[in-house]
Backbone as a printed PyTorch tensor [residue, N CA C, xyz], in Angstrom:
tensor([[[110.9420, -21.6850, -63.5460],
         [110.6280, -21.7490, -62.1280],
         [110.0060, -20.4130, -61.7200]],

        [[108.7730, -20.4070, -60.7280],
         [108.0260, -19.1660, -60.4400],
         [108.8590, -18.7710, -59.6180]],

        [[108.7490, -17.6620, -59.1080],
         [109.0710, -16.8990, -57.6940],
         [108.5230, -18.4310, -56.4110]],

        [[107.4230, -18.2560, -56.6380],
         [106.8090, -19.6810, -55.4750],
         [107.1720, -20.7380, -55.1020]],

        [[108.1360, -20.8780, -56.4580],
         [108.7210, -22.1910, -55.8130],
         [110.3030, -22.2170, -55.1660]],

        [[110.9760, -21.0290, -54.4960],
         [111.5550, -20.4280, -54.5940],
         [111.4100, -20.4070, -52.5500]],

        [[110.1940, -20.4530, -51.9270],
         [110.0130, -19.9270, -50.9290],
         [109.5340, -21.4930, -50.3770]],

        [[110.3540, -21.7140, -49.2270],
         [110.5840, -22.6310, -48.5250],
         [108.7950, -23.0880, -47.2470]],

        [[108.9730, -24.1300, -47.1630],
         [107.7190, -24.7490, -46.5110],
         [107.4870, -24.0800, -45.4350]],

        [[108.5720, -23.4520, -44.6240],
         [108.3950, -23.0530, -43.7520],
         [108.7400, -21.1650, -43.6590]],

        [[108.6520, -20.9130, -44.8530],
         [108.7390, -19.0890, -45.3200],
         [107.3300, -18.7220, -44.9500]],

        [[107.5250, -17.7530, -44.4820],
         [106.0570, -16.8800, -44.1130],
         [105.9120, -16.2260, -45.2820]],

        [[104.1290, -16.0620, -46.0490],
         [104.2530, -15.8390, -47.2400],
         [102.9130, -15.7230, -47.4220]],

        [[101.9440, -16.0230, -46.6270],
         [100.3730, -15.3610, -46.5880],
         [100.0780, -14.5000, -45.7400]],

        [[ 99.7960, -13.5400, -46.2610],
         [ 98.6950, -12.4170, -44.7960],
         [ 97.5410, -13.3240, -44.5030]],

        [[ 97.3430, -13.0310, -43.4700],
         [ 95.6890, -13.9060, -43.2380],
         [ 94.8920, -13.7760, -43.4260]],

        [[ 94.5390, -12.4090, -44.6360],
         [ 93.0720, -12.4550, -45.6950],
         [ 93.5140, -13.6700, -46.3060]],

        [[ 94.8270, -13.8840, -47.2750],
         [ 95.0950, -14.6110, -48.0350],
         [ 94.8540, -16.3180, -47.2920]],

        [[ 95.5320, -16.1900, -46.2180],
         [ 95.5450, -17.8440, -45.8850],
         [ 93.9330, -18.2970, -45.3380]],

        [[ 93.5240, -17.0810, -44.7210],
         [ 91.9410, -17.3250, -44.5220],
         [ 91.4080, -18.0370, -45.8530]],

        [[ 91.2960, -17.1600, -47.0650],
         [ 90.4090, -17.4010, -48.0530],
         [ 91.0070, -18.7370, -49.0180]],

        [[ 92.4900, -19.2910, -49.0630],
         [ 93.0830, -20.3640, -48.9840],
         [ 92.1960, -21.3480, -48.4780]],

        [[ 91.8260, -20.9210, -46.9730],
         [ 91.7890, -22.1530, -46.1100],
         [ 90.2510, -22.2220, -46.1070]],

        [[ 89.4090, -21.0400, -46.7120],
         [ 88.0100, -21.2100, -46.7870],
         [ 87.3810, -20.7130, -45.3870]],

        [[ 88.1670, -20.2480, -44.8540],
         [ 87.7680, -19.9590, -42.9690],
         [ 87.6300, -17.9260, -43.0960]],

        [[ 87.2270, -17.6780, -41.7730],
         [ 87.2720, -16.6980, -41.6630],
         [ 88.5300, -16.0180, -41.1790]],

        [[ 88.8010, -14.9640, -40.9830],
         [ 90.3070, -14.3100, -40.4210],
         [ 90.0730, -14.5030, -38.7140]],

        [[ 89.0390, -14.4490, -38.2290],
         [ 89.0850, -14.4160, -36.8300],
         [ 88.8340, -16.3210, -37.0420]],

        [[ 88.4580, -17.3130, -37.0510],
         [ 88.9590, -18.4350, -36.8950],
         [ 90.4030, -18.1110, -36.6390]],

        [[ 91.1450, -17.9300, -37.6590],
         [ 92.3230, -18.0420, -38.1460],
         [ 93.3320, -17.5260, -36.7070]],

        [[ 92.8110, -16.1350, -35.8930],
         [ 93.2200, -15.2360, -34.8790],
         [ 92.3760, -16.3990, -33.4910]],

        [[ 91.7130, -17.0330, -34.1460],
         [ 91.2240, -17.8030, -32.5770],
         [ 91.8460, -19.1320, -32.7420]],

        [[ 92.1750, -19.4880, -33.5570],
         [ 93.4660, -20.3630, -33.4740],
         [ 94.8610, -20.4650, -32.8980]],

        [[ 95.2100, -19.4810, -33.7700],
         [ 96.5510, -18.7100, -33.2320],
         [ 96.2000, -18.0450, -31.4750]],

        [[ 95.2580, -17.7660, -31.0450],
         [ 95.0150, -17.2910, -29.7750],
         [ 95.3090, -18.7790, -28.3920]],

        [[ 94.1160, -19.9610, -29.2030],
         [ 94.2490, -21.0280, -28.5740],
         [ 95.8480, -22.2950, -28.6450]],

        [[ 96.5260, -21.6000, -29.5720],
         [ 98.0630, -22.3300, -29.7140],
         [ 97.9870, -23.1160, -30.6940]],

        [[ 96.4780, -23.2080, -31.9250],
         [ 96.7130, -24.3750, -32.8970],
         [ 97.6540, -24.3100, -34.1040]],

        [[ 97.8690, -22.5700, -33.8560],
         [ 99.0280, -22.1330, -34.8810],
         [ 99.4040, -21.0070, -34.4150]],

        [[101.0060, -20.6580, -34.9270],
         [101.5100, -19.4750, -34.0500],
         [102.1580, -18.8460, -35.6500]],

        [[101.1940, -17.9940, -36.6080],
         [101.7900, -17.2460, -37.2450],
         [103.5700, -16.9020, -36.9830]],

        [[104.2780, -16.0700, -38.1380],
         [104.8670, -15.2390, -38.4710],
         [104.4160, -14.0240, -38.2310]],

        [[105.5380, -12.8550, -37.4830],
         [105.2280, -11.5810, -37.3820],
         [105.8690, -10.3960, -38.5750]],

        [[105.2400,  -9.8400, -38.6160],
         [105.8010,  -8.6390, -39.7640],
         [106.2480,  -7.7550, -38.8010]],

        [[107.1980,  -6.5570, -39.1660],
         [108.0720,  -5.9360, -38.5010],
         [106.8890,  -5.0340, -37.7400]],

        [[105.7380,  -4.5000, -39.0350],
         [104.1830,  -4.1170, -38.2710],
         [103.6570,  -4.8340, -37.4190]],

        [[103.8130,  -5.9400, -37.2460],
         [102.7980,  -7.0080, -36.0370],
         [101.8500,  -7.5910, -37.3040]],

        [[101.8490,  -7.4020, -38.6440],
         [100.8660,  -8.5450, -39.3220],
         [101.3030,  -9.5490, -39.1850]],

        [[100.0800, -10.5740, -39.1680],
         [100.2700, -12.0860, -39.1840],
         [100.7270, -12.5750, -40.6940]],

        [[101.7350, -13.1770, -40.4460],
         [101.9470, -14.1210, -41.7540],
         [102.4660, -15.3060, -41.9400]],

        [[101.6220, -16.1390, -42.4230],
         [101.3420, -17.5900, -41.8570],
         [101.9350, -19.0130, -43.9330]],

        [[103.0100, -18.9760, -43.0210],
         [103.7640, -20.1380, -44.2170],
         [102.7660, -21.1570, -44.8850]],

        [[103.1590, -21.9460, -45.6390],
         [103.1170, -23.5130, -46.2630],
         [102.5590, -24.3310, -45.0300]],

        [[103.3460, -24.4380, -44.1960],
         [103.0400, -25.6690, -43.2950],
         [102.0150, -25.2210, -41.9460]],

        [[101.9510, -23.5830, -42.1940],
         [100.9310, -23.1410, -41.2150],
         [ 99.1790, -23.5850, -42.0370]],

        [[ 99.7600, -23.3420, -43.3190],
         [ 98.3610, -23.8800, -43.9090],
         [ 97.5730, -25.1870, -44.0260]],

        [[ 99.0970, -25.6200, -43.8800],
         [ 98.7430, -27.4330, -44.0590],
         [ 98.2000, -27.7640, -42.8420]],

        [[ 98.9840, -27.4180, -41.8190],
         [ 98.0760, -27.8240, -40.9020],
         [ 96.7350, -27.2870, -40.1230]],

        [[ 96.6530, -26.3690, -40.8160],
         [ 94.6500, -26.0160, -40.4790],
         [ 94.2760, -26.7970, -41.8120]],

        [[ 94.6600, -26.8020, -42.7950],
         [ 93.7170, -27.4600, -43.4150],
         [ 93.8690, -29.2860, -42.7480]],

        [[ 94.6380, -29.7850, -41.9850],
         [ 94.4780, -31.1110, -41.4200],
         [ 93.5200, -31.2720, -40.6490]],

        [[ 94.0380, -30.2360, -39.2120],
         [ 92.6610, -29.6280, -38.3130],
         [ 91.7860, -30.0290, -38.7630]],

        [[ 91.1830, -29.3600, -39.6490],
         [ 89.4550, -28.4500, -39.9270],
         [ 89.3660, -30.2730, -41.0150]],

        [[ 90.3160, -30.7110, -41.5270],
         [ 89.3970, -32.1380, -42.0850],
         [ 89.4890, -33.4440, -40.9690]],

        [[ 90.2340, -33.0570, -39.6630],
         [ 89.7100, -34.3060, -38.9750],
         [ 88.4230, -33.7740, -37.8620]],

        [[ 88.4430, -32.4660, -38.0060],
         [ 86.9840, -32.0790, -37.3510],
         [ 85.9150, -32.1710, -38.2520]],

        [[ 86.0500, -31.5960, -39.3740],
         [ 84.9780, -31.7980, -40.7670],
         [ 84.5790, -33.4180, -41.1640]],

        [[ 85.5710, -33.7520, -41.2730],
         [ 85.6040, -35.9770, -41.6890],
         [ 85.2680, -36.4290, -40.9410]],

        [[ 85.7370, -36.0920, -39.6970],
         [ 85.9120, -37.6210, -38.5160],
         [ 84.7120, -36.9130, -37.4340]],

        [[ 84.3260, -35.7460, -37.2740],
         [ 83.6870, -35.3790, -36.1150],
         [ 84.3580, -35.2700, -35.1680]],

        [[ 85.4450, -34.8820, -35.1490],
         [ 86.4790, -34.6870, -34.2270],
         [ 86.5180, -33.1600, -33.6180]],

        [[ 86.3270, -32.8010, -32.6640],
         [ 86.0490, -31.2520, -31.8220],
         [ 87.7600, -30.6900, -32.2010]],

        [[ 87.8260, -29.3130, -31.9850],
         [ 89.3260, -28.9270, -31.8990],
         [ 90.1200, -29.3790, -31.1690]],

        [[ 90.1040, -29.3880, -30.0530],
         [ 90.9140, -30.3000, -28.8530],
         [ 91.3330, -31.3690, -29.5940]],

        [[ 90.6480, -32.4240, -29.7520],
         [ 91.0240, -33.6000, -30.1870],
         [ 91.8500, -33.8480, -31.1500]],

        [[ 91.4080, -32.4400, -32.6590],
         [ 92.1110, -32.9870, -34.0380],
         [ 93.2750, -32.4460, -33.3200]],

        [[ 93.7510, -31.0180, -32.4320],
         [ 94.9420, -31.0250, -32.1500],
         [ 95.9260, -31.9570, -31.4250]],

        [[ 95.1580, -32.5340, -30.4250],
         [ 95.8740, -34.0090, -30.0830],
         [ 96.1650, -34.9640, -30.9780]],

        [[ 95.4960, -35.1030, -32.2720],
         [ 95.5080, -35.9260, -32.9330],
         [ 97.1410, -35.5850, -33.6750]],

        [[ 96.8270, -34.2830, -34.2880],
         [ 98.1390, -33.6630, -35.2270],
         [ 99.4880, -33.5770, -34.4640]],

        [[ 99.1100, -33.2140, -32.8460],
         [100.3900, -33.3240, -32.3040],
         [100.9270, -35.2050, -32.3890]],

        [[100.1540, -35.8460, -32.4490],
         [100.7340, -37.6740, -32.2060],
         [101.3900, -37.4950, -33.6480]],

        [[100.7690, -37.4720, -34.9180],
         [101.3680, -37.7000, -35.7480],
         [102.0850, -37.2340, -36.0440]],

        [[102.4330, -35.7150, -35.5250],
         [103.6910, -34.9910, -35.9220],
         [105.0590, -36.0750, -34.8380]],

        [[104.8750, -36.1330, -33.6470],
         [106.0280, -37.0630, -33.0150],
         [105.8660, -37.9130, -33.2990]],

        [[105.0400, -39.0200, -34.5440],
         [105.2280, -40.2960, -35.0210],
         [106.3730, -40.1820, -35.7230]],

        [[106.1520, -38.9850, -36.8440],
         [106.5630, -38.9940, -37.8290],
         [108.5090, -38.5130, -37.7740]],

        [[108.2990, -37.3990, -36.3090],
         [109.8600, -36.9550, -35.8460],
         [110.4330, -38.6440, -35.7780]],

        [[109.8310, -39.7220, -34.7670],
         [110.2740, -40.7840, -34.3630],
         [110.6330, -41.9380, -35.3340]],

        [[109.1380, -41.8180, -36.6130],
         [110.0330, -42.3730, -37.6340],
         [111.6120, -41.7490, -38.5060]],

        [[111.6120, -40.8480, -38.1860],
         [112.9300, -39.9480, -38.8670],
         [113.7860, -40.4890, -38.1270]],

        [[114.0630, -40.4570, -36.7660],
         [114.7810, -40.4950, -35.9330],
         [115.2980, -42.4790, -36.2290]],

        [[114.2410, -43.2530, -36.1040],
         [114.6930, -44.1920, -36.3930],
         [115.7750, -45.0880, -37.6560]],

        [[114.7730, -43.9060, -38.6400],
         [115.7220, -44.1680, -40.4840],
         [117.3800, -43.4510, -39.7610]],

        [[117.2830, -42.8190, -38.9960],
         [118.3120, -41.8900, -39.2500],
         [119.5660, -42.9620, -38.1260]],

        [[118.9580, -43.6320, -37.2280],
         [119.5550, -44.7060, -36.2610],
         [119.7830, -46.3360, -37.2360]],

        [[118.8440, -46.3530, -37.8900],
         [119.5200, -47.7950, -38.4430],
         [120.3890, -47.4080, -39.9250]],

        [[120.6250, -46.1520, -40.3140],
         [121.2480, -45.7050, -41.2070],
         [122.7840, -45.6750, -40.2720]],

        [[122.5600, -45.2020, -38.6000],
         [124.5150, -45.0010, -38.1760],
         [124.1180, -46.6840, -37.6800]],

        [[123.6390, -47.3030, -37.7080],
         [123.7640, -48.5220, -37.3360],
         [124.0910, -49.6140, -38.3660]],

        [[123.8590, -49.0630, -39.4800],
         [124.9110, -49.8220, -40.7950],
         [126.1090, -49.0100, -40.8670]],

        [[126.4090, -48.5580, -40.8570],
         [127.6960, -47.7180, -40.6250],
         [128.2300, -47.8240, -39.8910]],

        [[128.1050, -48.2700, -38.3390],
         [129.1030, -48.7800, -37.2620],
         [129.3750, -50.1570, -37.9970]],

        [[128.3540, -50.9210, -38.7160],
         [128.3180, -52.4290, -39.0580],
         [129.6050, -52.3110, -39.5890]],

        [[129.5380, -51.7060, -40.8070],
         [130.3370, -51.3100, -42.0180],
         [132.0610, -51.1460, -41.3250]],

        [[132.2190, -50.1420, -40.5810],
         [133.1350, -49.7230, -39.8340],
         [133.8280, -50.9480, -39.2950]],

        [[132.8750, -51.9630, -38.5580],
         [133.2920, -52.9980, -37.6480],
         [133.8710, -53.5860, -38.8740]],

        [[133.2720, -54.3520, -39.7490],
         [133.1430, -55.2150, -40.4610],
         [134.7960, -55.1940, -41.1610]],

        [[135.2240, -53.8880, -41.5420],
         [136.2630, -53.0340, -42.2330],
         [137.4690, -53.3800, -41.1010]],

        [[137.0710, -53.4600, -39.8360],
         [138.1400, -53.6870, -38.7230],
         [138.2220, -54.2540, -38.0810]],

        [[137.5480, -55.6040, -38.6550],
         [137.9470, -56.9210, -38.3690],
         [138.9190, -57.6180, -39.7440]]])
């Protein structure tokens, strides 16, 4: 096992030369992102930006439903915010018909 795999999805773990050149973007994209709210880095005790796993994933989602679809920034971020609360709501649901066999279970046991 590397060191890398070691550091959690949500560990801050790129400077933003690194996640820039990751993400194929420039560092000021990256600072006009984070300026407009599409990502809110990690701070270093210096004030460097340092931007996790899932900060990457989601510019690289961004930049392919603006790149794929023709989708402006505004939009892919509306877009990423729906699917992120699809996806809370599908959790939320597995996680409701999971105590909803379990009350079953319970009943079932006390009858």
């Amino acid at each position: 096992m590397t060191g890398d795999e070691t550091l959690g999805y949500d560990e801050p773990c790129f400077v933003i030369s690194v996640a820039a050149r990751i993400l194929g973007v420039q560092t000021q994209t990256l600072r006009y992102y984070e300026r407009i709210g599409v990502v809110i880095p990690s701070r270093t005790m210096g004030r460097q930006r340092v931007y996790s796993r899932r900060d990457v994933d989601r510019v690289k989602r961004i930049r392919k439903y603006m790149e794929d679809w023709g989708i402006n920034l505004a939009g892919a971020e509306v877009l990423i915010r729906l699917m992120d609360r699809l996806q809370e709501s599908e959790s939320e649901i597995r996680r409701l018909k999971s105590e909803n066999q379990r009350l079953k279970e319970l009943l079932t046991d006390y009858i």
